[in-house]
Structures are given as structure tokens and as C-alpha cells.
Short mmCIF file of the C-alpha atoms (twelve columns), coordinates in Angstrom:
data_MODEL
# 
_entry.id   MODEL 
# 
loop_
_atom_site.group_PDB 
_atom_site.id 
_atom_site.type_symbol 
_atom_site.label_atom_id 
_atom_site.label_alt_id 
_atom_site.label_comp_id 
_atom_site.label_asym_id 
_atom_site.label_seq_id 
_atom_site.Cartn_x 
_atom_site.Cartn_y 
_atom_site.Cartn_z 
_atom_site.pdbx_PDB_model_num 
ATOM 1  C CA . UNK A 1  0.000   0.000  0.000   1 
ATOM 2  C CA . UNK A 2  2.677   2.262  0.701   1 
ATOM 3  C CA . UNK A 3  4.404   2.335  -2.524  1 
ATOM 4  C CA . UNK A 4  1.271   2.989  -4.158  1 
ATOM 5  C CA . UNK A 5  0.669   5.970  -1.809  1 
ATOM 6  C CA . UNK A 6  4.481   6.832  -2.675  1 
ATOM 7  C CA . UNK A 7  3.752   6.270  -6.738  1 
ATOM 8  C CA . UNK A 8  0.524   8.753  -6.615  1 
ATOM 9  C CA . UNK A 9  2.066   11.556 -4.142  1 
ATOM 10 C CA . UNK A 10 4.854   11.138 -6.611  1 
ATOM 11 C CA . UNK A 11 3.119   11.862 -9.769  1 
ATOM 12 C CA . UNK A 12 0.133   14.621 -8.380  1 
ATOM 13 C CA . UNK A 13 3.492   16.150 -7.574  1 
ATOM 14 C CA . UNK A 14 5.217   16.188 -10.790 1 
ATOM 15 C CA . UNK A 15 1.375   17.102 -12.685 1 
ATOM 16 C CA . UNK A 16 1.445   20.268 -9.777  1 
ATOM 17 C CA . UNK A 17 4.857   21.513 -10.871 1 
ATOM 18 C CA . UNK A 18 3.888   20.594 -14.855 1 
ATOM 19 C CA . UNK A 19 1.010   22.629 -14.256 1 
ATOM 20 C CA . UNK A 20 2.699   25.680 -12.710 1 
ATOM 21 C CA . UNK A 21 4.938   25.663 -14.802 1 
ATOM 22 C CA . UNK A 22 2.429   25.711 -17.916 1 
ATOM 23 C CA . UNK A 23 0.394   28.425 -16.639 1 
ATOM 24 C CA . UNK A 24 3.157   30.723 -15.761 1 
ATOM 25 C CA . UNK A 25 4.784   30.052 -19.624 1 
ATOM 26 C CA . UNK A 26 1.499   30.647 -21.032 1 
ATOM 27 C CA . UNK A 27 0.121   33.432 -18.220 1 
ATOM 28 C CA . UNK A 28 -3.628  33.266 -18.983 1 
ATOM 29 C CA . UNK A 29 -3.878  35.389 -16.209 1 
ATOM 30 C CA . UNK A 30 -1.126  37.731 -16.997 1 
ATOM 31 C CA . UNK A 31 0.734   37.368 -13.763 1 
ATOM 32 C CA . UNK A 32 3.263   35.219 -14.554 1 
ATOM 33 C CA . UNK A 33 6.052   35.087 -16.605 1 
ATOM 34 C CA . UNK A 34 4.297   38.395 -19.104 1 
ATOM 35 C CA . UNK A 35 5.102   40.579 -16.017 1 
ATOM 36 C CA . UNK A 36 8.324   38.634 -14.866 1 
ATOM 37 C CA . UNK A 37 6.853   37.464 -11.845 1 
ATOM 38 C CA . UNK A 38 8.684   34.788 -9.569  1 
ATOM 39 C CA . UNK A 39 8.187   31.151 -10.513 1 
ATOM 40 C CA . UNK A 40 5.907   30.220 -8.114  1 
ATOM 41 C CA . UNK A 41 3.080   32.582 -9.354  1 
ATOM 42 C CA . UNK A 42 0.913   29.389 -10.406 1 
ATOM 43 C CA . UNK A 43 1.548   27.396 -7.688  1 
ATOM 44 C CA . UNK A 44 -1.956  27.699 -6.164  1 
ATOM 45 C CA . UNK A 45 -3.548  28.356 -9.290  1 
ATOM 46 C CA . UNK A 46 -2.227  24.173 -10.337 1 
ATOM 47 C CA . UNK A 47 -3.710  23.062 -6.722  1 
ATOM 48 C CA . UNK A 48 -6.914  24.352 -7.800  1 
ATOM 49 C CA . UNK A 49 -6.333  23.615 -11.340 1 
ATOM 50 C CA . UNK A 50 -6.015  20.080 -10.087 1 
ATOM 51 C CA . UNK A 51 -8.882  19.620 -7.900  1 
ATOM 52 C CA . UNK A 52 -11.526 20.546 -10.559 1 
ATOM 53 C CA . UNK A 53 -10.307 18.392 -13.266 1 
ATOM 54 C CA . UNK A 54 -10.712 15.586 -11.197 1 
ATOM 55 C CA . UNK A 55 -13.629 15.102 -13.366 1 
ATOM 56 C CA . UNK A 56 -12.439 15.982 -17.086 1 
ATOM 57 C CA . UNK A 57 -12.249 12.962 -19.529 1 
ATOM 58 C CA . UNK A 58 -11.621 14.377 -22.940 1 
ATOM 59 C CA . UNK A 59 -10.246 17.728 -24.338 1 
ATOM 60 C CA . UNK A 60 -13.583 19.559 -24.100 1 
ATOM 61 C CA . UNK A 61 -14.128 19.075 -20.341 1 
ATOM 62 C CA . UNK A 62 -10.108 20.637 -19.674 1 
ATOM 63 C CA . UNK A 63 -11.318 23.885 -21.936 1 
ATOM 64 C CA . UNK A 64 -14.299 24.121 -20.117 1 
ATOM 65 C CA . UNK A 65 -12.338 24.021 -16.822 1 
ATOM 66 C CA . UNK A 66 -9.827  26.229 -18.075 1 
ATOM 67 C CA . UNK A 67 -12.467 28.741 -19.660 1 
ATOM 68 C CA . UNK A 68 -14.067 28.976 -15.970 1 
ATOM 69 C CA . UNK A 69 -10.887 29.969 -14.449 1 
ATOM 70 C CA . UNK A 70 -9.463  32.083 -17.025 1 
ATOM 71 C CA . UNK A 71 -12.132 33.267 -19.779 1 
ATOM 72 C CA . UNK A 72 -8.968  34.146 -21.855 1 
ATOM 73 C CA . UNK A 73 -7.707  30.254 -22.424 1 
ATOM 74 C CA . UNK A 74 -6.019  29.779 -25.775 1 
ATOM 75 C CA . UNK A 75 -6.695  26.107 -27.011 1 
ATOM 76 C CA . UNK A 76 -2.968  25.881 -27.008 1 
ATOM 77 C CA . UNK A 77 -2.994  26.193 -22.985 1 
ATOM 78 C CA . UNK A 78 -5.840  23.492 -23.254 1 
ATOM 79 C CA . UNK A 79 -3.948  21.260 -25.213 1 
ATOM 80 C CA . UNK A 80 -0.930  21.279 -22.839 1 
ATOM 81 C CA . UNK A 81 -2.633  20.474 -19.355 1 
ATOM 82 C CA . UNK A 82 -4.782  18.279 -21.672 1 
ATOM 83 C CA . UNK A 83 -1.653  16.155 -22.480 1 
ATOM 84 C CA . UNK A 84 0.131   16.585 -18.654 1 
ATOM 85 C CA . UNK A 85 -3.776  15.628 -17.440 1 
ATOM 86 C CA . UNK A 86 -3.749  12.230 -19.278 1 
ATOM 87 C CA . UNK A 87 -0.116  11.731 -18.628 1 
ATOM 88 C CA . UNK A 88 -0.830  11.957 -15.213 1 
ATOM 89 C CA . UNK A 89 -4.463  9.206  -15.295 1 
ATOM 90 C CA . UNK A 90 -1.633  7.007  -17.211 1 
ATOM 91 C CA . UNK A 91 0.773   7.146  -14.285 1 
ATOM 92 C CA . UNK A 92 -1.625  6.452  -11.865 1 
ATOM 93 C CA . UNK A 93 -3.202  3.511  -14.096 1 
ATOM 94 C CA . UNK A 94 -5.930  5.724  -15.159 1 
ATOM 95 C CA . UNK A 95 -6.570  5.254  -19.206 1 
# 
């Protein structure tokens, strides 16, 4: 049980930081990497970013998401925490 607990703290950490890191490059919310904020501007922005795609299956549920948080979301933002998103179900064993 405990390296499964170890395998899924492992990746949500790595999708958190992949997610950060995303919205920061891209800076829907201009307060990122546009303004030369620090790094960690995201941070809680991926937490919550997270928590409500808990329930997104395909492409269209992540814009959705994204398009509640940040009206502004280019479908090239979508199509990167699309891609971490799965990447993450497939490390956990989700497909």
C-alpha cells in the first residue's frame, strides 16, 4: 500500500509543478512570466487547477475548466494540461 501511496504523491506532484509551470509560460492570467513574476506565481492556481479536473475525460471538459478559471484560455494552454492531465491518469493507471 505504501508504494502505491508513494507512486501517486509522486506523480500529483510532478502534474502540480507541470502545471505551474504551464500556466506561468502561457500566463492566462497575466501574472506570470508576461510581467516577470517569480516562478511560483501558479503554484496555487495548479492546486486548484487540479482539484476541478478531477472530473475531465476528454479535451472539451479541460477547456471548459480552463475557460471557468481564465475566460482568456487559448486552445494551445488546453492542449498542454490536456496532455500533462492524461499523462498523469496514465501514471496512476488511469486510461
Amino acid at each position: 500500500m505504501r508504494n502505491g501511496q508513494r507512486k501517486l504523491g509522486k506523480a500529483y506532484s510532478l502534474l502540480d509543478h507541470s502545471l505551474a509551470s504551464i500556466l506561468y509560460a502561457k500566463d492566462p492570467g497575466e501574472m506570470g512570466s508576461s510581467v516577470g513574476a517569480p516562478l511560483d506565481e501558479y503554484d496555487s492556481e495548479a492546486v486548484s487547477l487540479i482539484v476541478k479536473l478531477k472530473k475531465a475525460a476528454t479535451q472539451e471538459d479541460v477547456q471548459t475548466v480552463l475557460r471557468n478559471i481564465s475566460p482568456g484560455a487559448k486552445d494551445t494552454l488546453t492542449e498542454k494540461v490536456f496532455a500533462e492531465w492524461r499523462r498523469f491518469l496514465a501514471s496512476i493507471g488511469h486510461t
